[in-house]
N, C-alpha and C positions, 0 to 999 in steps of 0.2 A: 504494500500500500504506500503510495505515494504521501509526503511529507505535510503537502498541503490538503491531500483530504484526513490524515490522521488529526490537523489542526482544526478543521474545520469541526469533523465529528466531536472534539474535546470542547470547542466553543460549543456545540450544540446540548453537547453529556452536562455541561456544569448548568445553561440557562434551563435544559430540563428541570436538573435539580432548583436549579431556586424554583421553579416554576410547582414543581412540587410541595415545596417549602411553605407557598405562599399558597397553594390549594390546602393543602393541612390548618395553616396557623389562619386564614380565611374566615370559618366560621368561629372561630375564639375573638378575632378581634371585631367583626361586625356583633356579634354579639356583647362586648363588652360596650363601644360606643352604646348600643341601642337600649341595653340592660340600664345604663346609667341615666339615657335619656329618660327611660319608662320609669325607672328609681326614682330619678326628678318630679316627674310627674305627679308622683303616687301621693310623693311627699307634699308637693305645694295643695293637691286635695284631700293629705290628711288634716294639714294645717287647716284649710279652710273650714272642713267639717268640726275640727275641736273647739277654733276659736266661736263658731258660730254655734255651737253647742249649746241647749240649754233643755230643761224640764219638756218643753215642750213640745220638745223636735223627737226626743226619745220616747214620749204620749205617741207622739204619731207613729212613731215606726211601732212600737207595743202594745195599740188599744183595738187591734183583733188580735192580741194574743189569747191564749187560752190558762198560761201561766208564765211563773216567772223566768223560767228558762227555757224559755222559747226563741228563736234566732230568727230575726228579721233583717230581710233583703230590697233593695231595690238595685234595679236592672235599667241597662240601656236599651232601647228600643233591637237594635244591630246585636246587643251580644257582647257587644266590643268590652263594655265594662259592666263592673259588679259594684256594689256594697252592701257590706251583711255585719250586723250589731247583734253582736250576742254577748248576755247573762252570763258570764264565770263568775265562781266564785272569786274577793278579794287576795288577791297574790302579791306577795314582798317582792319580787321585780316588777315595777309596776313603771310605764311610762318608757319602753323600749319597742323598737320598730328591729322588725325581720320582714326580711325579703326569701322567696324563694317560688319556685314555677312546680305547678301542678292543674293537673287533669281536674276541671269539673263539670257535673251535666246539671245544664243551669236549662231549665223548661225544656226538658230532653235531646236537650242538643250537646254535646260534649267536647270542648276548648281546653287548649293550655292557657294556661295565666302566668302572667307575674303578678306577682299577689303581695300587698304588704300586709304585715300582720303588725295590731299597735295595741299593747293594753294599758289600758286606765281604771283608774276609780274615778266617778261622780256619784255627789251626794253619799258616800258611805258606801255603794255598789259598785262590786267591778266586774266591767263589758273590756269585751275583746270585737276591734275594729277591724275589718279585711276589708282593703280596696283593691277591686282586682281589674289588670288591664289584658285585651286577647295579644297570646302570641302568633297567632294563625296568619296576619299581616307579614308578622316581622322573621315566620319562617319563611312565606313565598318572597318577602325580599330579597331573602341571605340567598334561596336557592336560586332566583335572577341572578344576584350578584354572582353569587359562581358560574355559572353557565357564563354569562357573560365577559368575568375574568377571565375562563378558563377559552374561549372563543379570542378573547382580544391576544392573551400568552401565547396560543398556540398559532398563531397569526405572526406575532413578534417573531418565534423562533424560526419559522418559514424563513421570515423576510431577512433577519438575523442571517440565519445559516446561510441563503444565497448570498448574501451580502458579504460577509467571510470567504465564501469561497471564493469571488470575486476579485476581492481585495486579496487575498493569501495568492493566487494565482498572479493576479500584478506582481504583488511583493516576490515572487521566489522566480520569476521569468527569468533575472539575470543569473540565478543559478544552475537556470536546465539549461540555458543557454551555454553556461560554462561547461555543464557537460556533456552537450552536442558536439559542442563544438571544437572543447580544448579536450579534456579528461577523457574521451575516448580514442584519442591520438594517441597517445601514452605511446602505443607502439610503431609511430612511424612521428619519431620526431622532425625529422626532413619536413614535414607537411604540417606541424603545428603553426596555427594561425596566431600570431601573437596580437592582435588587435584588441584593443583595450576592449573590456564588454561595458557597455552604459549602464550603471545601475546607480539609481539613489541612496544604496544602503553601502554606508561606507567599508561594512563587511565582504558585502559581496567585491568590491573593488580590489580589497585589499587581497582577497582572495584567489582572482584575475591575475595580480600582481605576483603575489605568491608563486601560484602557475606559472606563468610565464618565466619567470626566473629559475623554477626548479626545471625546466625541459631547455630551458639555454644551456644548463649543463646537463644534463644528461644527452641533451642534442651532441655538443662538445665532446664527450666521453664515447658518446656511441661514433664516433665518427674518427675521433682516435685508435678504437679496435679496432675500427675495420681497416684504417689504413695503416695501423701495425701488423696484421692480418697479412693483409699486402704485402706489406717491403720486407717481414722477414722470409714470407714464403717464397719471393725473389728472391729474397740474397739465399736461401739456402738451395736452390734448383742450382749454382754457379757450383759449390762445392762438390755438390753429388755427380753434376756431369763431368766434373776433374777426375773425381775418384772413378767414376765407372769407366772412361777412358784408361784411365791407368791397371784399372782390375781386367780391361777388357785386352791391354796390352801384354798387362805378362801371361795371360792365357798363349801368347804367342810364343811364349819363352818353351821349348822342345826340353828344357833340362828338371821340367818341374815330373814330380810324381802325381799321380790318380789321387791320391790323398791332397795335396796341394791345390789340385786343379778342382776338386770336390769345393773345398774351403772357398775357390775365387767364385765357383761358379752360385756361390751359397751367397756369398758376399754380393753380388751383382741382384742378386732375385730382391735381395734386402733390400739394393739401394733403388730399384723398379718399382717396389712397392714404396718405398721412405716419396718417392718421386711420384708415385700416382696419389697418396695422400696430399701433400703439398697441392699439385693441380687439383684438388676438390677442394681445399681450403680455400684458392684462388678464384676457382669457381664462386662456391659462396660468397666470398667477397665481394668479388665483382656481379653479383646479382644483386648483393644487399647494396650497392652503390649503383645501382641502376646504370650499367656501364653496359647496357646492352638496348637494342632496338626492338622493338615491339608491332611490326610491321606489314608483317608478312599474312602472307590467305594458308592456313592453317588447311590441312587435309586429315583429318582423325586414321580415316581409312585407310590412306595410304601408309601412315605412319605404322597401324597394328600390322596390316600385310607387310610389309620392309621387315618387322621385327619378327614377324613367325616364319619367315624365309632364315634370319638369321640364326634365329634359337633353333633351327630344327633338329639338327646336331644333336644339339644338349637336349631336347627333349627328347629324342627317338633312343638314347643311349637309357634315360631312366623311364623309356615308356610311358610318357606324359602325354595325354592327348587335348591338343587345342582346340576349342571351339571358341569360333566368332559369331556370333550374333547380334554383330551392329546393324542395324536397316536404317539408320536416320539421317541424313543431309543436313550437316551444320557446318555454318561458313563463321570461322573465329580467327582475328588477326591477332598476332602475339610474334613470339620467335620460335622460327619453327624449329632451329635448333637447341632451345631449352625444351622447347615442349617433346622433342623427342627423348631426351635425356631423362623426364620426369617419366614417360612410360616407360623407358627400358628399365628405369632403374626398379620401377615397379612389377615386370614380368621379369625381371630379375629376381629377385623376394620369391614371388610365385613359383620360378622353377626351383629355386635355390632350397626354401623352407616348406617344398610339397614332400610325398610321400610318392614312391616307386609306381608304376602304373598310377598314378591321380588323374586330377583334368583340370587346366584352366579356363575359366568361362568369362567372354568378353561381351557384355552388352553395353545399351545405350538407350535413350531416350529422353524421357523431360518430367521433371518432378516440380510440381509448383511453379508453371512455366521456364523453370531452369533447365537449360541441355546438363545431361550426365553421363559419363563413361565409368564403368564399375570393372573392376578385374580379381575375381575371385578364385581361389586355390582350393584344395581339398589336401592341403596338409595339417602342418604340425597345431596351426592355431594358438594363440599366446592368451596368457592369465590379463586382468584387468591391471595388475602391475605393472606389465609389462605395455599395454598400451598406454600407458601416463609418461612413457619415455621414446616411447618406437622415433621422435623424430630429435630427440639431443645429440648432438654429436658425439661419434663414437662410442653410441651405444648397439648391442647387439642381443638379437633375440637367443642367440644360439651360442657357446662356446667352441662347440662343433663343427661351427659353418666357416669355411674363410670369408675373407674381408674384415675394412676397417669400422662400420660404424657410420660411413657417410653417405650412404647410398640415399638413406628417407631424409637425412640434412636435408639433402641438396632438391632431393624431391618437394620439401616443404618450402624452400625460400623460391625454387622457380614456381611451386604455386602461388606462393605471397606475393610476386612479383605479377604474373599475371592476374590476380584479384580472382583465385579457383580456391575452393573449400575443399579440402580433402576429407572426406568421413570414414572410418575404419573399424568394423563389423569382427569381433571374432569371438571363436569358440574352442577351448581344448579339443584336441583331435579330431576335429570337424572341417577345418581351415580359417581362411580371412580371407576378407571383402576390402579393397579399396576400393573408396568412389571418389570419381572426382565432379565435382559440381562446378558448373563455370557460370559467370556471373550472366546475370539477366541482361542487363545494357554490357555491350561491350567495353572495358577498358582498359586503358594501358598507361605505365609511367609514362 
C-alpha cells in the first residue's frame, strides 16, 4: 500500500474515532444542557407555586377529597406537565428539592418526566410537591440531533478523506517523481537524470540533492571498474602472447624429452585459456560501456540454424536430439554479433549440463505482446541456490563441467545491453528453460 493512501486511511481511522467519540458523549451532553434547562424551569414554578401559597389554594386542590391523605393533581391540557400535592406525614428534612425522570400514566397515557420533588410543612402539615415536565419532546430532539450529527460527521469524513487524499497526492508527487525517475536508475548510472525535481517540501529537495550526489559517485566508481577492467585485461593479453610465443618456441627445441614437451604443451592450454578469460572480461567491459553498435536486422532463425549446423558434432557424439520449433517472423535491430554470442553461449549450457540421449527444445512466440525465444534442456537442472547466482561471474553450476564461469556473465550484460529479460525455469533432474523476452518497442543504446 502506497504511503499516501496509508495517510489518508489514518486521517480517516482517527476522525472516525472522534466521530465516534462524539456519537457516544452526544446524548450525555444534550441531555445535560436540556436537564438543566427543565431543572430551571421546574424551579422558577416551584417558586411560584410556594410563594403564592396559601389556605386557600390547598381548599381547592383538597375539597373533593375524601380524606386527608389523598393526592391531588392538576394536569396540562397536552400532557406536557403535571402537578400533584400530596399529604405526608411531617418529616425532619423538610424544604429540599430532588430531581429525577420517571415513567407515569397520567389519564392512561404513559410519559417520562422530569419530575421535581419538594417537601414542606404548612400550617403544622407536611405535603410533598411534584412538578413534572414531559421528556417525550426532549427524546425526539436528542434522537434528530443525532441522526443529524451523525448525517453532517459522516459527510465531513467523505469530504475530509477526498480532500486528504488530494492534498497527500500533491504533497508526495515530488517523491514518486524521484523514484520514477532517479531511484530506479540505481543501475544504469550512465543514464541518471540529475535534474533538480520541483518540490515545495524542503525534504523532498534535499533528498533530490542527496540522490544526485550519491550516483555522481557511484557513477564515478562504476566507470573506474570498468575501465580498470579494461587496461589491465590489455596489459595482461601482451605478457601471455610473449610467453606463449616463447613456450611455442622451445617446443621447436628436438633436445627436449616427452616429459618436457608434456609440461610446455600443458603450459600453453593454461595460457589459451588465462587468454580466452581475459577476452570475456573484455567482452563485458566493452558491452557495459556500450562500445558496441546496435544496428543491424537481426534474423533469430538464421542465427538457431548457423548454431545446430555447428553443435552437431557435439551433439550426435552424446546423442542429443535438437528440435526447433520456431514458426514466428520477428524483425529486431540490435548486434547481431552479440546477439549471437548470447544464444550460443546459451545452447552451450544446454549441450554442456544435458544428460546423454536428452533433447533441446527451441520455440518462440509472444507473451503479453512481447516476442520470446525459450531454449530448454532435459538435463541436470539446478537447486533454487543455484539460480540466485547462474549469472555472477565465474560462477558454475557444475565442478565437473569445464569452463570458466563467464559464459551466462556475458549472456546477461549483452541482454542488459539490448533491453531483453532473461527468465530461467528449472527443476532437479528435469532440466532448465531459458527465455528470453525482448522488449515490446524496440531499443537500443
Amino acid at each position: 500500500m502506497k504511503i499516501k493512501h496509508q495517510l489518508a486511511i489514518f486521517n480517516a481511522l482517527t476522525r472516525l474515532l472522534v466521530i465516534l467519540i462524539l456519537w457516544l458523549m452526544l446524548p450525555i451532553l444534550v441531555e445535560n444542557v436540556v436537564y438543566r434547562h427543565i431543572n430551571n424551569g421546574l424551579i422558577e414554578k416551584k417558586k411560584k407555586f410556594i410563594d403564592n401559597l396559601n389556605q386557600k389554594e390547598i381548599n381547592d386542590f383538597i375539597e373533593d377529597a375524601d380524606d386527608s391523605t389523598e393526592t391531588y393533581s392538576q394536569f396540562s391540557t397536552l400532557h406536557s406537565e403535571f402537578l400533584v400535592l400530596s399529604k405526608i406525614p411531617v418529616k425532619a428534612n423538610e424544604k429540599k428539592t430532588f430531581f429525577n425522570n420517571e415513567y407515569r400514566i397520567i389519564e392512561g397515557e404513559e410519559n417520562e418526566y422530569r419530575i421535581l420533588q419538594y417537601h414542606f410543612t404548612y400550617e403544622n402539615q407536611g405535603y410533598q410537591l411534584e412538578i413534572g415536565s414531559s421528556l417525550s419532546e426532549v427524546n425526539d430532539l436528542t434522537f434528530i440531533i443525532r441522526f443529524f450529527i451523525i448525517i453532517v460527521l459522516v459527510v465531513i469524513l467523505l469530504v475530509t478523506f477526498l480532500a486528504d487524499t488530494v492534498y497527500i497526492e500533491y504533497l508526495l508527487k515530488p517523491f514518486y517523481k524521484i523514484i520514477d525517475t532517479k531511484i530506479r536508475r540505481v543501475n544504469e548510472p550512465e543514464a541518471f537524470d540529475h535534474t533538480p525535481i520541483k518540490a515545495k517540501s524542503r525534504d523532498f529537495r534535499e533528498l533530490d540533492l542527496v540522490l544526485n550526489q550519491m550516483m555522481d559517485r557511484i557513477a564515478e566508481l562504476f566507470k573506474k571498474e570498468k575501465q580498470f577492467i579494461s587496461n589491465v585485461s590489455h596489459e595482461l593479453l601482451t605478457p601471455i602472447a610473449l610467453l606463449k610465443n616463447k613456450f611455442e618456441n622451445l617446443l621447436q627445441n628436438e633436445s627436449l624429452d616427452d616429459n618436457a614437451i608434456d609440461k610446455i604443451a600443458g603450459s600453453l592450454k593454461t595460457l589459451d585459456m588465462l587468454k580466452k578469460i581475459i577476452n570475456n572480461l573484455l567482452l563485458i567491459s566493452r558491452i557495459e560501456n556500450n562500445q558496441y553498435e546496435a544496428n543491424e536486422n537481426i534474423n533469430f532463425h538464421e542465427i538457431i540454424n548457423d548454431l545446430q549446423l555447428d553443435f552437431q558434432d557435439r551433439m550426435e557424439d552424446r546423442e542429443i536430439h535438437f528440435e526447433n520449433h520456431m514458426k514466428q517472423e520477428y524483425a529486431f535491430i540490435g548486434n547481431k554479433t552479440l546477439i549471437h554470442i548470447l544464444i550460443y553461449n546459451l545452447v552451450t549450457n544446454a549441450i554442456k549440463y544435458n544428460r546423454p540421449k536428452g533433447t533441446i527444445s527451441i520455440e518462440d512466440g509472444f507473451e503479453k505482446g512481447c516476442y520470446f525465444i525459450s531454449i530448454a534442456d532435459s538435463g541436470l537442472g539446478m537447486s533454487e541456490a543455484h539460480l540466485e547466482k547462474i549469472f555472477n561471474r565465474f560462477a558454475r553450476i557444475s565442478s565437473d563441467q569445464d569452463g570458466q564461469g563467464l559464459g551466462l556473465a556475458i549472456a546477461e550484460s549483452i541482454a542488459s545491453f539490448h533491453h531483453i529479460e532473461i527468465k530461467v525455469v528449472s527443476k532437479i533432474n528435469e532440466g532448465t528453460t531459458f527465455t528470453l523476452l525482448l522488449p515490446e518497442v524496440i531499443k537500443h543504446n
